[in-house]
N, C-alpha and C positions, 0 to 999 in steps of 0.2 A: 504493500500500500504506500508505503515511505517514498518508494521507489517512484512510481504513478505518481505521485502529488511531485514530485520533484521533477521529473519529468513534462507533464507539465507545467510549471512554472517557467522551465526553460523553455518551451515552444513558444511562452506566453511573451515572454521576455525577448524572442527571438520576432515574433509578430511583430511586438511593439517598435523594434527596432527599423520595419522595413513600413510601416507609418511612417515612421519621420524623417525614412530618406524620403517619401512620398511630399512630404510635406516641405523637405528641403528644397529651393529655388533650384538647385543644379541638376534637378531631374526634371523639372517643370515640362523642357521640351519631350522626354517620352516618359513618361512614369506607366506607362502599358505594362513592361516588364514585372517593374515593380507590384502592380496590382494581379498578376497572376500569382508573384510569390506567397501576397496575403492572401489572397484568397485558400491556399491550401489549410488556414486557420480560420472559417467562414463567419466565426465570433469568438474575436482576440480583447483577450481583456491587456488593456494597456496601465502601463506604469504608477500613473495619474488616479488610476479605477475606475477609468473611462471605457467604454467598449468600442472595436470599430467592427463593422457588419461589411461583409464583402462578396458573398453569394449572392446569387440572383435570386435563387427561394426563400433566402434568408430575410433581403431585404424585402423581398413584398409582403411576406408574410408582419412584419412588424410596422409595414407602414400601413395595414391593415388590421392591426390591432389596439384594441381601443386601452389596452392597459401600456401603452405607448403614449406619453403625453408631448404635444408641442407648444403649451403651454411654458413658456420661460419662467412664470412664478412658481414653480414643481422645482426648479433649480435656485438651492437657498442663497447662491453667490449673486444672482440676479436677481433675482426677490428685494435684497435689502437694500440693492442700487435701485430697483425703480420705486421702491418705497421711500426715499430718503431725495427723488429727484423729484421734480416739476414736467417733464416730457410729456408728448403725447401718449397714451395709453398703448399698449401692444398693437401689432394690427391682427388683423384677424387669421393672418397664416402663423403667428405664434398663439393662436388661442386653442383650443378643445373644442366638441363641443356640450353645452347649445350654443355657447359663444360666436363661434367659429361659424356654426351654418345658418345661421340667423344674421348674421351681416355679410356673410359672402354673398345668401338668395337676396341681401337688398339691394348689392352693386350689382350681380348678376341681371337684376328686374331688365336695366337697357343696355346688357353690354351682349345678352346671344340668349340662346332658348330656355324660356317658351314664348317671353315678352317681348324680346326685340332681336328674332335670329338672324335677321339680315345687316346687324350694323357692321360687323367685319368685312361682310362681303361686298356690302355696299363701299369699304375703302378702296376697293381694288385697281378703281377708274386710278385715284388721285395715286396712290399706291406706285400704280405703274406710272404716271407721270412725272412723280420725286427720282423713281429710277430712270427714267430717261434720260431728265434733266439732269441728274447727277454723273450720269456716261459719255452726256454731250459732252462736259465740262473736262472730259477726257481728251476731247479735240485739241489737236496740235503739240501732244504731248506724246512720251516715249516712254513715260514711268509714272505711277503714280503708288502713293499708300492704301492701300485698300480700307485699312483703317479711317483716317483720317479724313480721303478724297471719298468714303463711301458706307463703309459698316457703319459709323457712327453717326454722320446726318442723315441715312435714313429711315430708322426707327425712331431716334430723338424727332425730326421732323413728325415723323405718324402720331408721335404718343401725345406730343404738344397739341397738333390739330383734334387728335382723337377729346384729350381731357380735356379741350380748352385752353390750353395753357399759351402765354404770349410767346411767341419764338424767342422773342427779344430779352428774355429770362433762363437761358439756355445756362450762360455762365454760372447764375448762379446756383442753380440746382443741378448742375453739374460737379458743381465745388461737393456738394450737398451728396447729392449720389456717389461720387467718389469716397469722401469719408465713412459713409454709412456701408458700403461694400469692404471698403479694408476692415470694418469691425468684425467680418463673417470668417475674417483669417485668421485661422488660429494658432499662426505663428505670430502675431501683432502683440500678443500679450495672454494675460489672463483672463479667465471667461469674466473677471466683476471688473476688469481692465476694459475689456473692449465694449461690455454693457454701458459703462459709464461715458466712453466717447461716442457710445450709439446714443443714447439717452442727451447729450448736450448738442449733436448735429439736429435728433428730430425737436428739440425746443425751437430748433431757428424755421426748419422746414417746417415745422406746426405754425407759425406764425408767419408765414408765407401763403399756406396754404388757405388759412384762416382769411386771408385779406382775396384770396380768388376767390375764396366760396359767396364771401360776404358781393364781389362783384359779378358772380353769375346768379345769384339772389335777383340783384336791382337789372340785371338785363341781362336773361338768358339769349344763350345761343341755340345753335342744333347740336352740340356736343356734349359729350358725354354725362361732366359735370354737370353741366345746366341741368341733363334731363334728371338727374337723379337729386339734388336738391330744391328742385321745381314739383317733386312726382309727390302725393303726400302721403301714399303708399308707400313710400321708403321712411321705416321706423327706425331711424337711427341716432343713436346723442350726437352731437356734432364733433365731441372728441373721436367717436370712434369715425365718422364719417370724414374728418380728418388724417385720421388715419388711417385708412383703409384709402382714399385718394394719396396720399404720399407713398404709401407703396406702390400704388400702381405706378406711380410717376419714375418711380423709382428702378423698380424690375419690369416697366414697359419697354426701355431699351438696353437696360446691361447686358442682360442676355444674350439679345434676338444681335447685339454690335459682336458675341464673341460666334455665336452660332454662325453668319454670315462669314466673321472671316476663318474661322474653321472652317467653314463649307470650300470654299475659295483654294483654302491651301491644299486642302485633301484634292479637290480638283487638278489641280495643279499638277498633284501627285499622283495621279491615275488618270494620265493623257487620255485614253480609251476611254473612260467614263465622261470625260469632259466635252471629247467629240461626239460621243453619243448625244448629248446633251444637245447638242446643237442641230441636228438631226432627227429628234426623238423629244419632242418637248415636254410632252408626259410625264418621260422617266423624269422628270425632277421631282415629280410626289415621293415617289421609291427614292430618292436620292436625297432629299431632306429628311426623312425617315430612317436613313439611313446614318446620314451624319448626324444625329440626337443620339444615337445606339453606340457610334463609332469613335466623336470625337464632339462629347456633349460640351456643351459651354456650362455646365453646371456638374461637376466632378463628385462635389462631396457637399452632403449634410453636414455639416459637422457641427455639436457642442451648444446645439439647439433643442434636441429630444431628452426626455426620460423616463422609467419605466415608473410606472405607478405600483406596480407588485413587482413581483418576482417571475421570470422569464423562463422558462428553460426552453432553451431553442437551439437543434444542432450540436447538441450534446455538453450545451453549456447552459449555464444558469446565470442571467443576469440580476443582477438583483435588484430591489427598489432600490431608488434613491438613483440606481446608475445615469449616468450621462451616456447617449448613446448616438454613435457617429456612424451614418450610412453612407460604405463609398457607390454611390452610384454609377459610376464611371467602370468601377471591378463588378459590377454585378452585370452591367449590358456587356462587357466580354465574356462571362461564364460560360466554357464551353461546353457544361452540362444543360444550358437553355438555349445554348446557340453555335451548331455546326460552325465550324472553322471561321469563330469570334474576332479573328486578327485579322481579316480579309474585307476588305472594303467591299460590298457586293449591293447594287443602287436596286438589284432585283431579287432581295432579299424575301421569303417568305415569313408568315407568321411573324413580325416584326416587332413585337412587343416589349421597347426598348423603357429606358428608364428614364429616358431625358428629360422627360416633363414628371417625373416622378411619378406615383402612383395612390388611391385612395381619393382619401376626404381632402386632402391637401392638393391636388393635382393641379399643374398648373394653370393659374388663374386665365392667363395670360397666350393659352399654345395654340388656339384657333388662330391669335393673329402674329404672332412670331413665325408659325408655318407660312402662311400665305406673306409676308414679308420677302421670308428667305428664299423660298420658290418663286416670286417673282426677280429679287436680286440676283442668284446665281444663271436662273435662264438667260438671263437680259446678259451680263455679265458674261456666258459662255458663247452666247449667240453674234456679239459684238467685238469682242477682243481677238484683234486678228492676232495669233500664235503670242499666246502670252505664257510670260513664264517667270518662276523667282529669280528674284535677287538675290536672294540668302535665305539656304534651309539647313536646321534649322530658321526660322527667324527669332528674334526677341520674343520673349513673352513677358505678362506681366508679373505681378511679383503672387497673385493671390492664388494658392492652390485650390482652390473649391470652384471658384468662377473662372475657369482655367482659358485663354485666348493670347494671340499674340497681341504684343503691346502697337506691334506696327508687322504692316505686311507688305514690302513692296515688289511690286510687281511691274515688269519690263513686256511692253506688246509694240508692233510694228504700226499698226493703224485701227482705228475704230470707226468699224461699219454701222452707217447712218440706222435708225431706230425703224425708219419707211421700209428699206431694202431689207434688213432679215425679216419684217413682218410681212413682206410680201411678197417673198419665198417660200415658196411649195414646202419646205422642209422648217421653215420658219415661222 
C-alpha cells in the first residue's frame, strides 16, 4: 500500500511538473506535445491542491456536473476580495445556477433563439462588408499583420456595432479588455492576486458601461443594448445587467481576434486545405470547426471552477473545496475521442470539439464568432494571391489559456479584387 501511495505521488508530482512547462511562455508556440504527456494522468492533482482535467470524457463529464461550481464565491481566496471590493458583481458565466440561467435567458431574449434568431444572421451583409473593406486596405501592399491589419478590427468592429458601442471608445476598452484577460493567467500571480486587478479594471469598465446604458435608455438604437434595456421583459438589477454587457464586450472579440489568426496560420500551414478553400467555399464550415478542435483560441479553464463535494472521477477523487483547471485544448486532441487528433482534417466527422466548451456554460458568444471567422478566412483564402509567412513559429502572446499569436505576418504577391472571386464559378 506504502508503495501505491508513493507511487502515486510521484506521477502526481511528475503531472504537475508538465503543467507548468504548459504554462511556461517557451512552449507557448506548441504545447500539443506537452498536452498529450498530461493527458496520460487525465486528473492530476497538482502541487498547489489544485486539479488539472485533461481527457476529453473527463472534461465533459465535469462540465456537466452540477456539483462542479463556477461560481468564484465557492473559492475563499476570491470571496474575501470581492467582498472587501466595490466592482461590479460577477457576471453570469462565473455564477451557478438559478443565477446563471436566469440572466443568461434575459441577454439571450435579443441576441438568437427563440426571440430574436435572426440577429446574427442578419450581421452577415455588414459582416462581409468590414471584411472586404479591410482586404481592400491590402491594396498596394506586399505584407501585412494579420493581427493588427485584420483579426483585431474585425470583431472589435462587429461587437461595437452589434452592442452599440461608439467605435470611437475602442482605446479604451481595449486598455480594459487587455487587463481583465491577463487576470485569466495564471502565471500573473495568485488567484486573490489576479481577482483583485480583475475587480479594480471592472470598477472603471462598470462605470463606463453604466454611462452607455444610461444613453441607450434616452435614445435607443436597433442594437443590441438598446433592445435589451428598452425590452421590460428583461428582469435584471442593473448591476448584473452591467455586467453581463461588459462581458460580452469583452469576450465579443478576444476570442473570435485569436481564432481568426489561428485559422490563418494553420492555413498557411496546410497549403492543400487553403487551396481547397478557395475552390470549395463550403469546406470552411468543416474548417472552422475544425480549427476550434485543432488550434482553439481558448486552451485552458483554468482557476475559475470548484467542486462543491467530493468527485471521484477517473480513478481519482477530487475533493470539495478543490480548484479545478480544465485543459480544453488536451481534451479536443484525445485520441480516444478522436482518430489521428494531430492531423488537421477541415473534413472531419462527428466533430464535437471543445472550443466553445460545453454544458450550461457554452459559449455565449459561438453563433457569431463562427460566422465571423468563416467569412474572414474564405474572403482571406479567396483573395490572397500565394500568401505565405514570414516567420513560423510567429510571436505569440504571453497568456496560456487565451493562446494566439501576438502578430502574424504575412507576405502575398497581389490581392484579387472582392467582384472577380465573387464572380467566379468556383468563387
Amino acid at each position: 500500500m506504502a508503495k501505491d501511495v508513493a507511487k502515486d505521488m510521484a506521477e502526481d508530482v511528475a503531472e504537475a511538473g508538465v503543467y507548468e512547462q504548459i504554462l511556461d511562455y517557451a512552449n507557448r508556440a506548441d504545447p500539443y506535445p506537452l498536452y498529450a504527456e498530461l493527458r496520460r494522468t487525465p486528473v492530476a492533482r497538482q502541487a498547489d491542491g489544485s486539479y488539472v482535467v485533461s481527457g476529453y470524457r473527463e472534461i465533459v463529464a465535469l462540465l456537466h456536473d452540477p456539483r462542479v461550481s463556477s461560481d468564484v464565491r465557492n473559492i475563499p481566496e476570491i470571496a474575501a476580495e470581492q467582498e472587501a471590493g466595490t466592482a461590479l458583481p460577477s457576471s453570469f458565466i462565473r455564477l451557478d445556477p438559478p443565477d446563471h440561467d436566469r440572466i443568461r435567458s434575459m441577454m439571450m431574449r435579443h441576441f438568437g433563439p427563440p426571440h430574436s434568431p435572426g440577429r446574427v444572421d442578419g450581421l452577415e451583409p455588414r459582416m462581409m462588408r468590414i471584411v472586404t473593406d479591410l482586404i481592400d486596405g491590402f491594396a498596394g501592399r506586399t505584407r501585412v499583420d494579420i493581427v493588427e491589419d485584420f483579426a483585431y478590427p474585425l470583431p472589435v468592429t462587429v461587437i461595437c456595432e452589434l452592442l452599440g458601442v461608439p467605435r470611437e471608445d475602442e482605446p479604451r476598452f481595449h486598455r480594459w479588455s487587455q487587463a481583465i484577460i491577463e487576470t485569466t493567467d495564471p502565471t500573473t500571480g495568485t488567484v486573490a492576486e489576479r481577482e483583485r486587478r480583475n475587480m479594480e479594471v471592472r470598477t472603471e469598465l462598470g462605470t463606463y458601461m453604466k454611462e452607455l446604458v444610461d444613453a441607450h435608455r434616452r435614445r435607443p438604437g436597433d442594437d443590441l443594448l438598446s433592445a435589451i434595456v428598452t425590452d421590460p421583459a428583461v428582469d435584471l438589477r442593473l448591476e448584473e445587467l452591467l455586467s453581463a454587457a461588459a462581458t460580452l464586450l469583452v469576450a465579443g472579440h478576444e476570442t473570435t481576434v485569436n481564432l481568426i489568426t489561428n485559422g490563418m496560420l494553420t492555413l498557411l500551414r496546410n497549403p492543400r486545405v487553403l487551396d481547397r478553400l478557395r475552390h470549395e467555399p463550403d469546406l470552411v464550415i468543416g474548417t472552422v470547426e475544425e480549427l476550434l478542435r485543432f488550434e482553439p483560441p481558448v486552451q485552458l479553464l483554468s482557476l475559475r471552477r470548484s467542486a462543491l463535494a467530493d468527485i471521484d472521477i477517473a480513478g481519482t477523487t477530487i475533493p470539495k473545496g478543490a480548484i479545478i483547471s480544465l485543459a480544453l485544448a488536451a481534451g479536443s486532441r484525445d485520441p480516444a475521442r478522436f482518430p489521428d487528433p494531430d492531423r488537421f482534417d477541415p473534413d472531419r466527422q462527428d466533430n464535437q470539439h471543445l472550443g466553445f466548451g460545453s454544458g450550461i456554460h457554452y459559449c455565449f458568444g459561438a453563433p457569431l464568432a463562427r460566422l465571423e471567422t468563416q467569412l474572414a478566412l474564405g474572403e482571406l483564402a479567396r483573395r490572397l494571391v500565394n500568401p505565405r509567412l514570414v516567420a513560423d513559429p510567429p510571436p505569440y502572446r504571453p497568456n496560456p489559456g487565451l493562446r494566439g499569436p501576438r502578430h502574424l505576418y504575412v507576405e502575398f504577391d497581389d490581392v484579387l479584387p472582392a467582384q472577380a472571386v465573387r464572380a467566379s464559378p468556383t468563387g
